[in-house]
Structures are given as structure tokens and as C-alpha cells.
Legacy VTK file of the C-alpha trace (Angstrom):
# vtk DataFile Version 3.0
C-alpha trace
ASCII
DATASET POLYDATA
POINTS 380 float
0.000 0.000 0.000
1.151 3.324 -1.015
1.993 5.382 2.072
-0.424 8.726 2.679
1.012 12.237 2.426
2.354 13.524 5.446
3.512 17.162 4.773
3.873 19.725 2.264
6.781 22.616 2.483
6.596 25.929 0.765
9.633 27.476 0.075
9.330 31.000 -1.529
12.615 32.933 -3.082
13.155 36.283 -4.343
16.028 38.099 -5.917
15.724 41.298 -6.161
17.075 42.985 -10.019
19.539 45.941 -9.655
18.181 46.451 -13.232
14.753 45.956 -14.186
13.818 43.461 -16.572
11.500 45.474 -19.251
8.867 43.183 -20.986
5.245 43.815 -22.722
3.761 43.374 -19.447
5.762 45.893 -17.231
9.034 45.828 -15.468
9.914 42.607 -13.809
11.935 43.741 -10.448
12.473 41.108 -9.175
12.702 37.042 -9.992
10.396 34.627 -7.810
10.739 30.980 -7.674
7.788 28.795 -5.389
9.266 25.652 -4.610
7.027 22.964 -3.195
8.001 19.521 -1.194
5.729 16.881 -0.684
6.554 14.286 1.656
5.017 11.254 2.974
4.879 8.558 5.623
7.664 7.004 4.454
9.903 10.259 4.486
10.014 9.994 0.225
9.649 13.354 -0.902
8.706 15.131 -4.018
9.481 18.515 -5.278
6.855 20.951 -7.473
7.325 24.880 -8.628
4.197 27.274 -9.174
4.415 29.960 -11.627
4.405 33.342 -10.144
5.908 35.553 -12.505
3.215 38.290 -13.031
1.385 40.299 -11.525
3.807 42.240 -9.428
3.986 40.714 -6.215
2.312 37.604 -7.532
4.310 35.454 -5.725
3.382 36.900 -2.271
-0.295 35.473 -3.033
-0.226 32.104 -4.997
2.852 31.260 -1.763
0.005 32.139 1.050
-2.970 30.421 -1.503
-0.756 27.199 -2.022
-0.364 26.815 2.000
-4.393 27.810 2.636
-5.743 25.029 0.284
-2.424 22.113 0.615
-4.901 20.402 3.126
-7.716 20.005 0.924
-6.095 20.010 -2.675
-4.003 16.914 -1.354
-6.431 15.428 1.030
-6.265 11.291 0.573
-4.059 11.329 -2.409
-0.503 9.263 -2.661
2.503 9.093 -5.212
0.096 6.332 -7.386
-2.726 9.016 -7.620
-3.998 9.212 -11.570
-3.601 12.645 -13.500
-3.389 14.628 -10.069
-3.730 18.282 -11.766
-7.177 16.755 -12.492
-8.475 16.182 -9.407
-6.904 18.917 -7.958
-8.740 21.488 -10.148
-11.914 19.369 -10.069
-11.677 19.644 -6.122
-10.535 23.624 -5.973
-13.317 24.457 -8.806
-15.555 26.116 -6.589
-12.766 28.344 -4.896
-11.417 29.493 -8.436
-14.886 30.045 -9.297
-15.437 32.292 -6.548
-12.462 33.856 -6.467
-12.079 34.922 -10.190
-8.732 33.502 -10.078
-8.521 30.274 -11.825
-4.951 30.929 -12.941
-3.723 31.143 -9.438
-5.335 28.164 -9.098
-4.094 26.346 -11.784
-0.762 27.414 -10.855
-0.624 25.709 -7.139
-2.504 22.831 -8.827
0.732 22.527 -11.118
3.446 22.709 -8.569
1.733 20.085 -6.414
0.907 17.855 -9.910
4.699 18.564 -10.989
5.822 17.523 -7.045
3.658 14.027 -6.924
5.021 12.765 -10.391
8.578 13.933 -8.531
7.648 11.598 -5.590
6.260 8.849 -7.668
9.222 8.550 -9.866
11.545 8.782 -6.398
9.758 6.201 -4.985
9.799 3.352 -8.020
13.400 4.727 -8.144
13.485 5.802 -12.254
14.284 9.688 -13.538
10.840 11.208 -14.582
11.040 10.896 -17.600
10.840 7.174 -17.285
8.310 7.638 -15.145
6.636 9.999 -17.733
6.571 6.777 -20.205
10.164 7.912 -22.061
13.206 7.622 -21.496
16.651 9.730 -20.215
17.975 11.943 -23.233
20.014 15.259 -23.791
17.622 17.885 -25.233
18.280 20.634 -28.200
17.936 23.753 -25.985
17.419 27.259 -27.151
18.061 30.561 -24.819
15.058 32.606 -24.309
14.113 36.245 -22.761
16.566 38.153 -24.702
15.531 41.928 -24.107
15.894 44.016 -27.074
18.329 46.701 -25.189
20.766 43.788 -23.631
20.538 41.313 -26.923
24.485 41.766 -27.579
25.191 41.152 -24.563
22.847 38.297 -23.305
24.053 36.467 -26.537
27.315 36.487 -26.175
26.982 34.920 -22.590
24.754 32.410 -23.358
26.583 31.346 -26.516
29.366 30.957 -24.063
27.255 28.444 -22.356
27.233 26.616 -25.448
23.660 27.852 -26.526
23.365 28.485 -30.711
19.816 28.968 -30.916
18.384 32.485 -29.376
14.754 33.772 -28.641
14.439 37.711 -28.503
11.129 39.925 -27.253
9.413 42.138 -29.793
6.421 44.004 -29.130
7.864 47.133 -26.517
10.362 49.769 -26.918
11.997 51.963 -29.608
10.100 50.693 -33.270
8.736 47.537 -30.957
11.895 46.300 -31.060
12.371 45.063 -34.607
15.585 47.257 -35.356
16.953 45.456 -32.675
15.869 42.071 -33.774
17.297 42.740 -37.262
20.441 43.583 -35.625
20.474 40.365 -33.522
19.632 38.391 -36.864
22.532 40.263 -38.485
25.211 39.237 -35.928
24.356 36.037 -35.730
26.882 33.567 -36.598
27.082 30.486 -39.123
24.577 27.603 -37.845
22.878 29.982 -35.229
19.315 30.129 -35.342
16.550 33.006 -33.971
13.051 32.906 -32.936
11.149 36.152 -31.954
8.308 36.729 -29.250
6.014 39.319 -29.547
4.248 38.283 -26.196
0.579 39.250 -27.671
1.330 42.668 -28.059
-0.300 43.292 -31.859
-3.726 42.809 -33.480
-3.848 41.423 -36.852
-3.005 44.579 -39.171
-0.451 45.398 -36.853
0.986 41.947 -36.904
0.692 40.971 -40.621
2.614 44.078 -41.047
5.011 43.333 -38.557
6.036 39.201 -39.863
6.034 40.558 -43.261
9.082 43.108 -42.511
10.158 40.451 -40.552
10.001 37.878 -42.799
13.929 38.483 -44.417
15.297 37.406 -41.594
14.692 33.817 -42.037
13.399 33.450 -38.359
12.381 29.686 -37.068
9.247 30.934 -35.486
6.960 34.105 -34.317
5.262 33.581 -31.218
2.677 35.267 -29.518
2.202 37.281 -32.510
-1.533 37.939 -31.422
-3.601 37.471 -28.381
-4.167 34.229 -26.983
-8.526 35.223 -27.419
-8.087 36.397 -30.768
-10.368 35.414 -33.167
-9.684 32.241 -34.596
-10.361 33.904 -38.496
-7.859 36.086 -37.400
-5.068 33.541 -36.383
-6.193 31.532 -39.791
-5.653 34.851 -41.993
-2.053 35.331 -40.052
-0.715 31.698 -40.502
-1.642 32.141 -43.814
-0.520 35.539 -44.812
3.176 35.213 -42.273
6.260 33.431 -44.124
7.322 32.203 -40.672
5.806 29.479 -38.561
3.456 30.491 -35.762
3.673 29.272 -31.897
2.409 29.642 -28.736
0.330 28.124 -25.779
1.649 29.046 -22.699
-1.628 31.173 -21.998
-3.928 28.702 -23.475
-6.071 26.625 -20.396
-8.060 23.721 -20.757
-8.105 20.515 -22.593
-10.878 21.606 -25.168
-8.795 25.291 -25.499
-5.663 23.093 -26.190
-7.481 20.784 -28.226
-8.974 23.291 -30.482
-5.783 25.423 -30.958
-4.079 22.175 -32.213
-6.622 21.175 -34.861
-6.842 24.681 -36.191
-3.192 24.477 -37.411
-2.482 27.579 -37.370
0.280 27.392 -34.558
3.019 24.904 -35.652
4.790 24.957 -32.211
2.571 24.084 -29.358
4.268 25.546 -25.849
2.365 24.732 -23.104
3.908 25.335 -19.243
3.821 22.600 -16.942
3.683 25.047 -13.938
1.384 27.365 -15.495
-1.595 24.917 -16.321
-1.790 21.066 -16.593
0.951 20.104 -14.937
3.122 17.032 -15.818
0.374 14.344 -16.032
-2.026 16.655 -18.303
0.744 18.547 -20.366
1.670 15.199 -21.649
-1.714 14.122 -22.924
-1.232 17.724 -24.691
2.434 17.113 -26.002
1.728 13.758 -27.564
-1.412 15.529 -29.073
0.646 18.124 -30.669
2.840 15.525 -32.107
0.382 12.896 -33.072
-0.705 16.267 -35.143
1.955 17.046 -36.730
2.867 20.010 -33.945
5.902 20.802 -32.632
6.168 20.293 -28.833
8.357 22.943 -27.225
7.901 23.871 -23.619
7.797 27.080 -22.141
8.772 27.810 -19.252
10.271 30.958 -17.073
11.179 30.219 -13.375
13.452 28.494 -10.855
15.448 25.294 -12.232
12.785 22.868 -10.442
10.737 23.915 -13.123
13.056 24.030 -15.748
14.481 20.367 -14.981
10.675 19.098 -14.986
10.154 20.581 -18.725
12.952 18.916 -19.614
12.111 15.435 -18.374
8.724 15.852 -19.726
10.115 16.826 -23.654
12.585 13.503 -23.068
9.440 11.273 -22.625
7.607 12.335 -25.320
9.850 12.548 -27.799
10.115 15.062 -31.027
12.227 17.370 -32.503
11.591 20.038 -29.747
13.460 22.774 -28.001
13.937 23.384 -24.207
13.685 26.926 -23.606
15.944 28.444 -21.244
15.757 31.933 -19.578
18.940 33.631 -20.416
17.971 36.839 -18.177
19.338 37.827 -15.159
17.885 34.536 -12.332
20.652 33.092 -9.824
17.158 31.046 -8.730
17.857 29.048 -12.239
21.115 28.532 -12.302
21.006 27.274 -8.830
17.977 24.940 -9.147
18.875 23.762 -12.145
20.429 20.317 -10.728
23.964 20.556 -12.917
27.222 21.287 -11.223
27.275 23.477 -14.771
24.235 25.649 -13.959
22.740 26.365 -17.595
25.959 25.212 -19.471
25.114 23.022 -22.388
27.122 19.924 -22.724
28.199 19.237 -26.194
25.227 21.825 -27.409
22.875 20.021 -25.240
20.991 20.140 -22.027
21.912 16.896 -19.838
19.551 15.558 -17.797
20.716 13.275 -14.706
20.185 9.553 -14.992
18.602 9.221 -11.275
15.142 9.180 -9.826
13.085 11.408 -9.908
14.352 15.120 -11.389
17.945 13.684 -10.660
18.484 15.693 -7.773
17.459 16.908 -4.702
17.084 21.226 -4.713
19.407 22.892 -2.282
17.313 24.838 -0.765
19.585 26.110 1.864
22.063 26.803 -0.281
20.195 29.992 -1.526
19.185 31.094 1.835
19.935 34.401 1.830
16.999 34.779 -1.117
14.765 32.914 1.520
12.230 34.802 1.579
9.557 32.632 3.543
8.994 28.827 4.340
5.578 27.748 5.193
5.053 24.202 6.426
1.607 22.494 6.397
0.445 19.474 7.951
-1.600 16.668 5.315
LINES 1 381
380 0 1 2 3 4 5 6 7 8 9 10 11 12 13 14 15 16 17 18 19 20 21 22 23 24 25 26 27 28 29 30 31 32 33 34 35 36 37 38 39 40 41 42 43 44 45 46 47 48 49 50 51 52 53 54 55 56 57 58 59 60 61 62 63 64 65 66 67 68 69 70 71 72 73 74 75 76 77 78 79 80 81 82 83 84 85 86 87 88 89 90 91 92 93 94 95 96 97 98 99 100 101 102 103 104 105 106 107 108 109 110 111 112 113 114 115 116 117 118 119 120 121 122 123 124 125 126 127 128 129 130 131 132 133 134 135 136 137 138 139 140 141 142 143 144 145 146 147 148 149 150 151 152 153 154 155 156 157 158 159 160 161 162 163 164 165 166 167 168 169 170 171 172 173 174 175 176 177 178 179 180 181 182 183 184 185 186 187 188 189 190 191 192 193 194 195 196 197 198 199 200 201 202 203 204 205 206 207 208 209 210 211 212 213 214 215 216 217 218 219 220 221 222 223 224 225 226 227 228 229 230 231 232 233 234 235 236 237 238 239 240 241 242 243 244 245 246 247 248 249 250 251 252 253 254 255 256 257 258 259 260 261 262 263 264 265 266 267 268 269 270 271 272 273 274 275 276 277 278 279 280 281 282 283 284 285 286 287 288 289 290 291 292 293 294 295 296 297 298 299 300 301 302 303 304 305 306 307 308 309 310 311 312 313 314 315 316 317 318 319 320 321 322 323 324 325 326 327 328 329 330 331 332 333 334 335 336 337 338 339 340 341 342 343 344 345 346 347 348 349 350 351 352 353 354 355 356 357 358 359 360 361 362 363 364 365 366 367 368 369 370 371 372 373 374 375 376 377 378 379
């Protein structure tokens, strides 16, 4: 018999940005990471992360919301529960409901999803992907979040990392940022590759004039071009009309929304986040959807390295030709959680992932103290 959950442990970081981070949303000033442990009877543990990158301060909530409904999210369920983000939502329905907040919701739901597949894989003593119905593999990474007034710069480091393929937001700034995309695309060198996120920030005669001056620079994808809601004529006239693929996901929610986005075609890359809706059990019915579709499946994700080393594991088990994104802005909370002696250092042009239960490592959570900024412990 499986042994009951015992406790669950919140651990909440923050590091403050002597710069802030500019994006379509506002200035991030600081980078959160929510860090969940589930442990039980047997003293096996698990570990989860809940998005809580926006709104401002969003991490102050979703860490008090995750501790107020642990008891009753997690009530009766063990490492051999069935698609956990399921019954989670099913059971906190009412609350998000209520609340108007069904993303926070979804969010905690994730972390504690992500943290149970963690303890499950611990406890039958296989890496998660295993667990996840794959198998251990280096992944094809890309480095993401390059702001259009450090792109020199954050290139060059992460290239030094070993990184050849570079994401850069559009959308904000001087001319939205496309004179300093074309000068990214300009320096690039021999074999790199670019992608360009425009984080929702047009409508459609703003963004089919936007990917068509775009379009010479040979880009491997345009994401976000429009708003997640947008009609879906207007997507269809876009992935037409736009000489670059289309992607997105990570602010689509719901199996039927996911569902419907994949057989409309007009995204090629599906990105769903595992900590921002679905988890790991329900982002993989999604992934081998995509893929069964003829999709792309390439995560998103920006975070702390728990979350970062759970995308991974997921894209090993399912297979494909996808990318692992990785956050190349300023976030000592994913270097350090990332699980590698290397931090975000490719190996050979790849990410490794550890051949050990569970993520392949156990977060040091003391070891970024000083960012500590609250630990909540609750009781199952």
C-alpha cells in the first residue's frame, strides 16, 4: 500500500534585479521561484514549482494560496494518484470560481501535480522521464528572454554556455523592437538560429505588417504574434498571410482550449507550461497531441530550475524534434535549481539531464538562503 502524504513545504525565493527586466507586461523587479516539497509517511519526498511571474507581487499570493488550500487540494491522495492536476482542479473548482482567479489556481494545482510525479518517480526509483513513459535523453535547448536593449550582450553569454539557438522579445520599446531584432539576426553567426516573441502585443493589421518586414530574416518561429482570445479567423488569416511558422500556448487553459488550438493548425509549435496549467500528467496528454498532429512540442517555461528540470524530463518522454527553452535573463534562482554542477551550461550543445530518480536531484534549498524569503510548512 502506497503510504499517505504527510507534509507539504513551501519554500518561496526572491532576488531582487539591480536592473529591471522590461517586458510587454511591465518591469519585472524582481525574480520569484515557489518551490514545493511533498513528503510522505515514508519520508520519500517530491518537489513541485508554481508559476508566479506576473502580476507584481504575484508570488506573495499564490505562496500564502498554495499553504491555505495544501490540506484540501491533497487530502487522501498518494505518489500512485492518476492525473493529479485533475483532481486537484476538479476539487478547488468552486474556490477558483469564486475567487475569479482560476490561474492562481491552476498554478498551485501545477506545482503540487509537478511535485507528486517527482515523488512517484523517487519512490519506483526511475528519472521522470521514465516515469513519464520515455526515457533519459540530452535535449536541443534554445536561450530565451533576450531583451531588445541587452541582446548583444545576453548572446554572447549564453553562446558561451554553449547555446546556438536564441529567442528575442518584440512588441515594446523603440520601433517595438524590430531594429533590434534585425540587428540580432545580423550578428548572428554560421549555424545559429533566432526565434522572436512578440508576447501578444499586436492585433492582426499590426501583426501581418510586422512578420512581413520580418520575414527576411529567415526566423524559425513568431510567437505570440496575437492574443491568446483572438479570433480564430484572425489567427487563420495570419498563418496564412506570415512566411514564418506560428507558436504559442503558454496562456492557453483547458483541454478543449488546447485541443482546439491544435486542430486549427495555425500554430506549428505548441508551448504549453507545466507550472502554469496542466501540470506534468495533463501537459503530456497535450504534447503527444501536438505531435500525433503534426505540432511541434516545445515547452515554455520561465522560473526556478525545479521547473526548468521538470520541462525537460517531460520533452525527453515524449519525444520530437523540440526545443527546451531556457531563460537567459538575469535569475541566480535558475542557475542554482537547475540540478547541474554546470548551472545552464550546455554539454556538447545540449541540455543533460541526470540519470537518477526522480528530477535527478534533490534542490538545495539552503544553499540559496539568503533569497529565503519565507517557508511555510503544512500538515496533510
Amino acid at each position: 500500500m502506497t503510504a499517505a502524504l504527510k507534509r507539504l513545504n513551501i519554500y518561496h525565493f526572491r532576488h531582487e534585479l539591480a536592473q529591471p527586466i522590461a517586458t510587454v507586461m511591465g518591469p519585472m523587479t524582481h525574480r520569484p521561484a515557489l518551490l514545493v516539497r511533498i513528503e510522505d509517511d515514508d519520508g520519500a519526498a517530491g518537489w513541485g514549482e508554481i508559476w508566479c511571474n506576473f502580476p507584481p507581487d504575484g508570488d506573495l499570493h499564490r505562496a500564502r494560496l498554495a499553504a491555505r488550500v495544501a490540506a484540501i487540494a491533497l487530502n487522501g491522495m498518494t505518489a500512485d494518484t492518476d492525473h493529479p492536476f485533475r483532481q486537484i482542479i476538479a476539487r478547488l473548482h468552486r474556490l477558483a470560481i469564486q475567487s475569479g482567479e482560476p490561474g492562481p489556481v491552476a498554478q498551485v494545482a501545477c506545482g503540487f501535480d509537478i511535485a507528486l510525479n517527482d515523488l512517484a518517480a523517487r519512490r519506483a526509483g526511475v528519472p521522470l522521464a521514465v516515469h513519464l513513459g520515455g526515457k533519459v535523453r540530452e535535449l536541443p535547448a534554445y536561450a530565451s528572454g533576450i531583451s531588445p536593449d541587452k541582446a548583444p550582450a545576453q548572446v554572447e553569454r549564453m553562446r558561451a554556455l554553449g547555446f546556438t539557438r536564441f529567442k528575442q522579445r518584440i512588441g515594446f520599446g523603440p520601433d517595438e523592437g524590430l531594429p533590434a531584432a534585425e540587428a540580432t539576426a545580423a550578428a548572428l553567426h554560421p549555424g545559429d538560429r533566432l526565434m522572436l516573441d512578440a508576447n501578444q502585443s499586436w492585433d492582426i493589421d499590426r501583426a501581418l505588417t510586422q512578420c512581413a518586414r520580418l520575414a527576411p530574416l529567415g526566423i524559425d518561429w513568431m510567437e505570440e504574434p496575437l492574443p491568446v482570445d483572438a479570433p480564430a479567423a484572425d489567427w487563420a488569416r495570419l498563418a496564412k498571410a506570415a512566411e514564418m511558422p506560428l507558436a504559442g500556448g503558454e496562456n492557453v487553459t483547458g483541454d478543449s482550449a488546447f485541443a482546439e488550438v491544435i486542430a486549427r493548425g495555425a500554430l506549428h509549435v505548441i508551448q504549453p507550461d507545466i507550472c502554469k496549467w496542466g501540470g506534468l500528467s495533463t501537459t503530456r496528454d497535450i504534447a503527444r497531441n501536438a505531435l500525433a498532429s503534426g505540432r511541434r512540442y516545445c515547452p515554455h517555461f520561465l522560473g526556478g530550475g525545479v521547473g526548468l528540470v521538470a520541462s525537460a524530463h517531460l520533452l525527453a518522454a515524449v519525444g520530437g524534434d523540440g526545443l527546451l527553452e531556457v531563460d537567459s535573463s538575469e535569475n541566480p534562482l535558475l542557475d542554482h535549481f537547475s540540478g547541474h554542477g554546470g548551472g545552464l551550461m550546455l554539454e556538447q550543445g545540449l541540455f543533460p539531464l541526470a540519470d537518477a530518480p526522480g528530477l535527478g536531484f534533490t534542490p538545495d534549498v539552503g544553499g540559496m538562503g539568503e533569497l529565503l524569503h519565507d517557508h511555510t510548512e503544512v500538515q496533510l
